[in-house]
N, C-alpha and C positions, 0 to 999 in steps of 0.2 A: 235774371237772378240778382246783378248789383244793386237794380235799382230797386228790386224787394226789400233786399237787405237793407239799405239805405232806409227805404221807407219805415222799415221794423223797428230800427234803429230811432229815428227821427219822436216816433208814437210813444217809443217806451218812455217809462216815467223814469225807471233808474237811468242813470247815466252811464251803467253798462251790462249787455246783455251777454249770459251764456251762449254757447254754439246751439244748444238744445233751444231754449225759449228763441234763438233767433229763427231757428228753423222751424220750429212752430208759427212764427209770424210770416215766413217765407210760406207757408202753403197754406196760410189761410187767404195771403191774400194773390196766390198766384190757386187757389183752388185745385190743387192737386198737390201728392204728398210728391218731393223731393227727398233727395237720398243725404244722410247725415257729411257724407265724405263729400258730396257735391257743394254744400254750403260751405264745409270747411276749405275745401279748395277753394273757393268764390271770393272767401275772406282771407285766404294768404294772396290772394290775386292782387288784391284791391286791398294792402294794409298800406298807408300813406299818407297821403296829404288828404283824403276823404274821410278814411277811417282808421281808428288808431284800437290798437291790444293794450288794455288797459291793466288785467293782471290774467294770471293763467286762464287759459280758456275762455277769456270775456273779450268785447271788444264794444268799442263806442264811436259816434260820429266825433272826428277830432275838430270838431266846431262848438260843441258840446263843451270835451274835454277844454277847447283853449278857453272858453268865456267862465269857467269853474277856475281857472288858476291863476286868471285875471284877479288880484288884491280884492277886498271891500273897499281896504286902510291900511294906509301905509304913516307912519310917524318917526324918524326920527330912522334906529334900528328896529323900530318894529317893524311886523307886515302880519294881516289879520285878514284872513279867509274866511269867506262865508260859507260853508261845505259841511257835510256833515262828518265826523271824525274817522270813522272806520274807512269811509271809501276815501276820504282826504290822506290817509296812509296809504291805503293800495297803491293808490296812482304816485306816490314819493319815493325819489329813486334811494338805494339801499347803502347804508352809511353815510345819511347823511346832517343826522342831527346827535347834538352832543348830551342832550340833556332835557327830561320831562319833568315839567312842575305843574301836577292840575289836582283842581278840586272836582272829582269828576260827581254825574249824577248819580251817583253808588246806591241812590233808592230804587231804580232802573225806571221809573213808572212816573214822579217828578218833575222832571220837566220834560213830559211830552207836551204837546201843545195843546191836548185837552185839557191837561192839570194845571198848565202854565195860565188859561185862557180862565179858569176856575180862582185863581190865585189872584191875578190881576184885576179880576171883580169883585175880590174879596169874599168868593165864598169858600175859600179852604179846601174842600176836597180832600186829597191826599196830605194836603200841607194844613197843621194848626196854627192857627191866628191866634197868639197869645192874647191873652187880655190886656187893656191899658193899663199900665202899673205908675201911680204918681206921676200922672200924668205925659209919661214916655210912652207913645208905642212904639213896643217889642217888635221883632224882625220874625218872621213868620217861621216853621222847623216844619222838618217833613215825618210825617207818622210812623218812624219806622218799628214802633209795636205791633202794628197792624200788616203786615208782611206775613204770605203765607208760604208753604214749602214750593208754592211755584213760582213765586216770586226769589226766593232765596236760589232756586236752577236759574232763572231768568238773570241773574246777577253773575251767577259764576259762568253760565254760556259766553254774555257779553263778554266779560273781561276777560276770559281765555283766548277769544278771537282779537280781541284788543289787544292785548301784550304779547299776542303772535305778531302782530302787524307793527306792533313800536319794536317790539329786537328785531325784526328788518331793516326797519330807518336809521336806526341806533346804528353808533359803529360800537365798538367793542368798549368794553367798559364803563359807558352812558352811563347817568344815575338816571331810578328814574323815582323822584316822589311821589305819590299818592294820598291826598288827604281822603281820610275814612273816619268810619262811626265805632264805639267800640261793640255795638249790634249787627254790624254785618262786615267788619273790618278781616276776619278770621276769614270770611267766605273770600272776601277780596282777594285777598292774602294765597290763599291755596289756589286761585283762578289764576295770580301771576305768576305763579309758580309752575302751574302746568302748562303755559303758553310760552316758558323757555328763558323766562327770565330769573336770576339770580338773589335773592333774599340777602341782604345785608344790614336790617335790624328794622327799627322804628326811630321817628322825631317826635318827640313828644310835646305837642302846645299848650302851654299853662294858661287855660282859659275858663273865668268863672263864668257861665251861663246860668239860664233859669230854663234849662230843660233838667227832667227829673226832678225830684225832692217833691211831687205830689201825695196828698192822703189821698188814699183811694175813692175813686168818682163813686159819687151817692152813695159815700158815708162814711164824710170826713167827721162828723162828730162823734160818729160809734166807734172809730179807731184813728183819733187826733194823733195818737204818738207813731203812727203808721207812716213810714213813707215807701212805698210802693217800688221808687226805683232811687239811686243815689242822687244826689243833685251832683251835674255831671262839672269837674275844674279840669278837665283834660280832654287832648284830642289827638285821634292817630295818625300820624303820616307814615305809610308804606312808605321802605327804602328798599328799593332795586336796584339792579343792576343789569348790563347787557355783558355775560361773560367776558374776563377780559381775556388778552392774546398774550402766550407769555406769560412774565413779570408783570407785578403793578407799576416798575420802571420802565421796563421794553414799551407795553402799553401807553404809560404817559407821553413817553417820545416818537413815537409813531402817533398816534391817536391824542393826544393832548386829556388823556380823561384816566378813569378808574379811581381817586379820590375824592378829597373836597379842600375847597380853599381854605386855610389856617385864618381867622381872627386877626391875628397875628403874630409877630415871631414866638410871641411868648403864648399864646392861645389859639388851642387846634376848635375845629368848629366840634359842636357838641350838639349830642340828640334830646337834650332840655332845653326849651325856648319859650318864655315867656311873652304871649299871647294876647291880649286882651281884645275883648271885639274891637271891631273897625270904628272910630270917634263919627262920631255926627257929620263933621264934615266930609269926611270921607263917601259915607253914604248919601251923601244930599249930591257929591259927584257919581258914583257910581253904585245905583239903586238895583241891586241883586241881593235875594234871598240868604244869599249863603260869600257874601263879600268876607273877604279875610284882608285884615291889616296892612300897609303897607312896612308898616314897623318887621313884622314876621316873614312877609315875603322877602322882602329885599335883601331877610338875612339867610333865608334857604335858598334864593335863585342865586347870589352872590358863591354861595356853598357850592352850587352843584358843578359850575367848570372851574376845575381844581390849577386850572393855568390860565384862567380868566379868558380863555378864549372858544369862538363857538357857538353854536348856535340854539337856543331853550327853546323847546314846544313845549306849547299850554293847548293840546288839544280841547279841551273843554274851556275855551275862553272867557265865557261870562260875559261880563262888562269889561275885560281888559285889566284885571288887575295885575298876573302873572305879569302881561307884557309890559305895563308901566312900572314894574318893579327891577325887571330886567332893564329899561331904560335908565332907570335912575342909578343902576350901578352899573351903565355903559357896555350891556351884555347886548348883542344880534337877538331875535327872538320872533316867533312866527306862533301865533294862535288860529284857532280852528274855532267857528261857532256855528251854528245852523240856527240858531234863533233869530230873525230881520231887525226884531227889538232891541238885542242887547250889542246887533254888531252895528247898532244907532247910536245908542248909549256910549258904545266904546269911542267914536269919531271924538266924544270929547271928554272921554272920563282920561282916556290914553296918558294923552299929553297935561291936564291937568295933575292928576294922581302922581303922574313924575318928576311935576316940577315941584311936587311940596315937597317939605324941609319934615322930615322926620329924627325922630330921636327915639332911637332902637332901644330897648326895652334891654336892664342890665340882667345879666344871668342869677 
């Protein structure tokens, strides 16, 4: 029976199986049906140094688990995992991060690896390739007109299970940011709310783009004075929270969190933040789709431990910008990526991104 298990274990592709899909691997490859209690006793026998309980009712080879919590990159305070984000929650023990700052894939369809693979040879897909404009090319956006009502479930299923899984890591009072679109930011929005976490407004990034402000495709000259959607100067950031305990004072001194760091004496932080896309050099270090500022991050990761202490997950790590922004204002900070690409990109956008000299953008 262990070495069934073991073997089931070993085969799977997740890195962790239910007691049900285990016992289905147990009698296929032992050729006769075993009894459901049978296996589960097998696996409380043998939970140890072979095999480890990964979250309720799952369990995995702990060879598996160890070589998954082994770093990609490690920099300075950072440390960046190559994992994918939901199970990189599961297996994180509970109360133990202070603070999420991500730009997540909120298209949900985006960067799978067919659309990423689509993207990267330039042919779009899911993602439009803007046109060369004076001679600049534009940084590619994801089609979110083209989203159907099963797409718009496929978004709020994820995030429901996502924001179950971060107010377990979270300790009490956690912020957690979320950058969104103002087309599916609402869906966003009610998924973290059902998943148990706490609403506490919006950050608003003052960024002029060139998405929207088109005349309608084949037949911009029959209605020139048409623009089909606004030309978009702003961007949403969900503001979370992980309930806090008590007071927002009890909390701070227990927990070091439930606020955000003041500006200064004379200026508390604020939910208008001027934004501007990421400069040229920034993306020539770290070339992702959807790069955000160092100017803008360093001023919401600095925000988000309201006692400058603790640790920010960028579950959705990208290239590393979260965490080189948290570098640069001397903040712990752990990201998640499952793309091999961009946890390439990150070994040196990291430490580059942080060592530049930025000038934060005035209110």
């Amino acid at each position: 029976m262990r070495d069934a298990i073991i073997a089931t274990l070993a085969q799977a592709r997740e890195i962790g199986l239910t007691t049900g899909e285990i016992q289905e691997g147990v009698n296929a490859i032992l050729g006769r049906a075993i009894s459901p209690s049978s296996v589960r006793s097998s696996l409380r026998l043998n939970v140890g140094t072979t095999i480890v309980r990964v979250n309720r009712g799952m369990y995995a080879l702990a060879s598996r688990v160890a070589s998954l919590e082994a770093p990609a990159f490690t920099y300075g305070k950072a440390t960046l995992f190559h994992d994918d984000s939901l199970e990189w929650l599961a297996r994180r023990e509970p109360n133990s991060i202070h603070a999420v700052v991500t730009d997540p894939p909120y298209g949900a369809a985006e960067y799978s690896a067919r659309e990423q693979s689509k993207l990267r040879r330039g042919q779009g897909g899911l993602w439009r390739i803007p046109p060369t404009l004076d001679g600049s090319t534009r940084s590619p956006l994801p089609r979110f007109t083209t989203m159907t009502p099963e797409d718009y479930q496929t978004i709020s299923d994820f995030f429901t299970e996502w924001a179950q899984l971060v107010n377990r890591v979270l300790v009490p009072g956690g912020n957690v940011l979320v950058a969104a679109n103002p087309l599916v930011s609402y869906v966003v929005s009610a998924a973290l709310t059902a998943g148990g976490l706490e609403r506490r407004g919006e950050v608003i990034r003052l960024v002029q783009t060139l998405r929207g402000g088109d005349r309608p495709k084949g037949a911009h000259e029959e209605f020139s004075d048409v623009s089909v959607m606004p030309r978009s100067q702003w961007e949403p950031w969900l503001l979370y929270r992980k309930p806090i305990e008590g007071t927002v004072a009890e909390n701070l001194r227990k927990w070091g969190t439930g606020g955000f760091r003041r500006i200064s004496d004379e200026q508390p932080f604020g939910d208008v933040i001027k934004g501007p896309p990421a400069r040229g050099k920034e993306r020539a270090i770290a070339p992702h789709p959807s790069l955000k500022p160092q100017g803008f991050l360093r001023r919401v990761v600095r925000a988000s431990l309201p006692t400058g202490q603790g640790i920010v997950l960028d579950p959705f790590a990208g290239s590393g910008s979260t965490l080189a922004a948290a570098e640069a204002v001397g903040y712990s900070s752990i990201g998640v990526e499952r793309d091999p690409e961009y946890i390439n990109i990150s070994r040196e956008a990291i430490p580059r991104l942080s060592e530049m000299t930025i000038r934060l953008e005035e209110d």
